[in-house]
C-alpha positions in Angstrom: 92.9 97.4 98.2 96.3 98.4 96.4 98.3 101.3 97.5 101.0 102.5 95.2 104.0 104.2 96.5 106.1 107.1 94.7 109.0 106.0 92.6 110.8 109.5 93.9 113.0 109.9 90.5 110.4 112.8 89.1 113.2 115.8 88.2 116.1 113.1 87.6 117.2 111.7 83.9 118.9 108.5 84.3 120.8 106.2 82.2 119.9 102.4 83.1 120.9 99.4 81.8 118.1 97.0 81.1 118.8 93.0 80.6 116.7 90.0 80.6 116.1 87.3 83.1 114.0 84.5 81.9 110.8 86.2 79.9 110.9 89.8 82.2 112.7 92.9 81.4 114.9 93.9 84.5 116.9 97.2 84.3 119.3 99.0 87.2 121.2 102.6 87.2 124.4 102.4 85.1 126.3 104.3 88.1 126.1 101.2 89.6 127.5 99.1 86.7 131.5 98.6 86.5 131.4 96.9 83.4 129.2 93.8 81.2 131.4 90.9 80.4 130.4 87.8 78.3 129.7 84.5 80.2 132.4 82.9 81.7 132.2 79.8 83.8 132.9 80.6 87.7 134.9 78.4 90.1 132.0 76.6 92.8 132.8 77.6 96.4 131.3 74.7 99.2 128.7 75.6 101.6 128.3 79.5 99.8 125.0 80.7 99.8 122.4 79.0 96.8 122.2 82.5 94.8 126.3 82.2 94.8 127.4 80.5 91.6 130.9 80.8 92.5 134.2 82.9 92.4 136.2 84.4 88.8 138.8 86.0 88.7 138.8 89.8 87.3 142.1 91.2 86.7 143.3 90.0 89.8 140.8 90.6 92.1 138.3 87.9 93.2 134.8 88.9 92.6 131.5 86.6 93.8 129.3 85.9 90.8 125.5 85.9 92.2 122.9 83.9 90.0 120.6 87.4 89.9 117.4 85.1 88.6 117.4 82.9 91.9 118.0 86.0 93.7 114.7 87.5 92.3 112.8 84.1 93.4 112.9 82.9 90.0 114.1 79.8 88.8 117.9 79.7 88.3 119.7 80.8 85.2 120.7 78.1 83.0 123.8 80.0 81.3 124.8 79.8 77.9 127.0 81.9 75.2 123.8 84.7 74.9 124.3 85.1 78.8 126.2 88.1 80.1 127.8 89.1 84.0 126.9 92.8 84.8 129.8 93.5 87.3 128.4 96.1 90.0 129.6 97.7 92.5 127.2 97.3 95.5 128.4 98.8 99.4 131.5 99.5 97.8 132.0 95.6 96.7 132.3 94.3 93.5 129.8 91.4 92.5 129.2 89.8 88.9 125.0 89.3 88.1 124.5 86.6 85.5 121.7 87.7 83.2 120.0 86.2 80.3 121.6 88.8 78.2 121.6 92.3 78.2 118.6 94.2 76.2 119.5 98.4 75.8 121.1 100.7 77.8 118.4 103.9 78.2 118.2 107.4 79.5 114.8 107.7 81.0 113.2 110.5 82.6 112.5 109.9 86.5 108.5 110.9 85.2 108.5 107.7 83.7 109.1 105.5 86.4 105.9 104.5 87.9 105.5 103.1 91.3 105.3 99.4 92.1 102.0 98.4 93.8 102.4 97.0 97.0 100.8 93.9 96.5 103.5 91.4 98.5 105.6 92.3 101.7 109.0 91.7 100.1 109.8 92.4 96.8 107.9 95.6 95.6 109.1 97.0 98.9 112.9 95.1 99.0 113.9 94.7 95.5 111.8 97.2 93.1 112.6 100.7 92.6 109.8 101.3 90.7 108.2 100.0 87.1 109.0 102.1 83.6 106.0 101.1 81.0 107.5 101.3 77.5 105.9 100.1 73.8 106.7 96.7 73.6 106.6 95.9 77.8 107.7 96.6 81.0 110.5 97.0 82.8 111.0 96.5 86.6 113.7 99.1 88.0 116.1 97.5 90.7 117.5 98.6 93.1 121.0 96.5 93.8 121.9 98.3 97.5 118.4 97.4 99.0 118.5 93.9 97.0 121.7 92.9 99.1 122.5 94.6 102.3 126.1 95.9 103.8 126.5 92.3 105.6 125.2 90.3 102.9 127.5 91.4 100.3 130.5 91.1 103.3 129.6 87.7 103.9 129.4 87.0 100.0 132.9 88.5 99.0 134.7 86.8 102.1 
């Protein structure tokens, strides 16, 4: 049997930005979102973890750029010129996200996020803040702080 549980965003508007990894439709809450910058290749750091793609350099301060599709179990992100890094600030850290490119950036109502069934034990309960059904697809709702945790970004940016 699935269960659904509550999304929890019912008397909220929100402004999210939504981008696209692979074929899916990903979006997060633009509070979260420092700025989008074009792709730009990343120097490797040895032994980092595999969803690390390396280090750049933003305006003087060092910043870890995480490959978001490998994150997210997918395959990696090949990046190209259409690719974008969302820079976010996560436990108070800043990380770069590659993406296949950013789609829109919305203002939703929290009615119309709908909630993820539980249909795995990691990812609709980890990742997923809930699932907003539009015209032309769907879009899952992330949520960055649950996807990496207070140590994990630590370990990342040191």
């Amino acid at each position: 049997m699935t269960t659904f549980k509550t999304a929890g965003f019912d008397g909220e508007t929100l402004e999210i930005i939504a981008f696209r990894l692979h074929e899916q439709e990903f979006c997060v809450k633009t509070t979260t979102i420092r700025e989008i910058r074009g792709w730009a290749p990343s120097t490797p750091i040895p032994h980092s973890p595999a969803e690390v793609i390396g280090v750049m350099n933003l305006r003087g301060t060092v910043i870890p750029i995480i490959d978001l599709a490998h994150k997210l179990g997918m395959r990696s992100t090949e990046a190209n010129e259409r690719s974008a890094i969302v820079v976010a600030e996560v436990h108070s850290m800043v990380v770069g996200l590659v993406v296949d490119r950013v789609s829109d950036i919305l203002t939703i109502r929290g009615d119309q996020i709908q909630p993820v069934p539980e249909v795995t034990t990691s990812f609709d309960k980890v990742y997923a803040e809930g699932i907003i059904a539009q015209e032309n697809g769907m879009i899952c709702f992330l949520n960055l702080s649950r996807m990496f945790k207070e140590r994990e970004i630590e370990d990342i940016a040191a």
